[in-house]
Residue, then its C-alpha position, 0 to 999 in steps of 0.5 A: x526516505x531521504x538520504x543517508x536514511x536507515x531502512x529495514x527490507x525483508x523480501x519473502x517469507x513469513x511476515x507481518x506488521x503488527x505495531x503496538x499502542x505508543x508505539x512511534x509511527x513508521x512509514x511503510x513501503x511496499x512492493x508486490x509484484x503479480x499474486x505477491x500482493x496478497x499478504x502486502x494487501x493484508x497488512x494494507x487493511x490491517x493499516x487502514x483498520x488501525x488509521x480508522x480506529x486511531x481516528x475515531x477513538x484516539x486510542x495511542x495508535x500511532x500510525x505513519x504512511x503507506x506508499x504500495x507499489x504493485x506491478x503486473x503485466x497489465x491492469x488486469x492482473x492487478x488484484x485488489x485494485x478497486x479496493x487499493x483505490x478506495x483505501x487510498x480515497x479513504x485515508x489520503x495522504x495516509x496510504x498511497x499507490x502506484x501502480x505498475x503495468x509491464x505489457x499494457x496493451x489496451x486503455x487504461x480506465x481512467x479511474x486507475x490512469x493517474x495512478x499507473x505508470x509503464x503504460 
């Protein structure tokens, strides 16, 4: 976003993400905090399926980018964290993470250290 940019925020809830071919791409922000990732890691996969299927049929989907924020106490607790990482490998530049630990106390992998930050 840049300044003076129009947003939409919904926190909690039902909903979804479902966008329509022809439809103009959007670029999605998502946080999730602990166990909220769940369905924010649905529509992750459901974004990554539709990157794929517009990539190899061309089909008139038209898909923006993802930048996901998800904190927890520690790394641990990151659910979905090795999947988060090879959507992210998959589709670069197109989806996006950072991730957030409250109370890390022991190494970060270093597979996940350049993406975690409040170590």
């Amino acid at each position: 976003c840049t300044l003076d940019s129009e947003v939409a925020l919904r926190v909690g809830g039902d909903f979804f993400f479902d966008p329509q071919p022809g439809d103009s791409p959007v670029k999605l922000v998502l946080i999730a905090g602990g166990v909220g990732i769940n369905p924010l890691f649905s529509i992750l996969l459901h974004i990554a399926d539709l990157h794929g299927y517009q990539e190899s049929k061309g089909n008139g989907y038209k898909m923006g980018t993802v930048k996901l924020y998800y904190s927890a106490k520690e790394t641990s607790e990151l659910l979905f964290k090795k999947n988060i990482l090879g959507l992210m490998n998959a589709f670069p530049g197109k989806i996006t993470c950072r991730f957030h630990v409250t109370q890390q106390s022991s190494q970060i992998c270093k597979e996940l250290e350049p993406h975690v930050t409040g170590k």
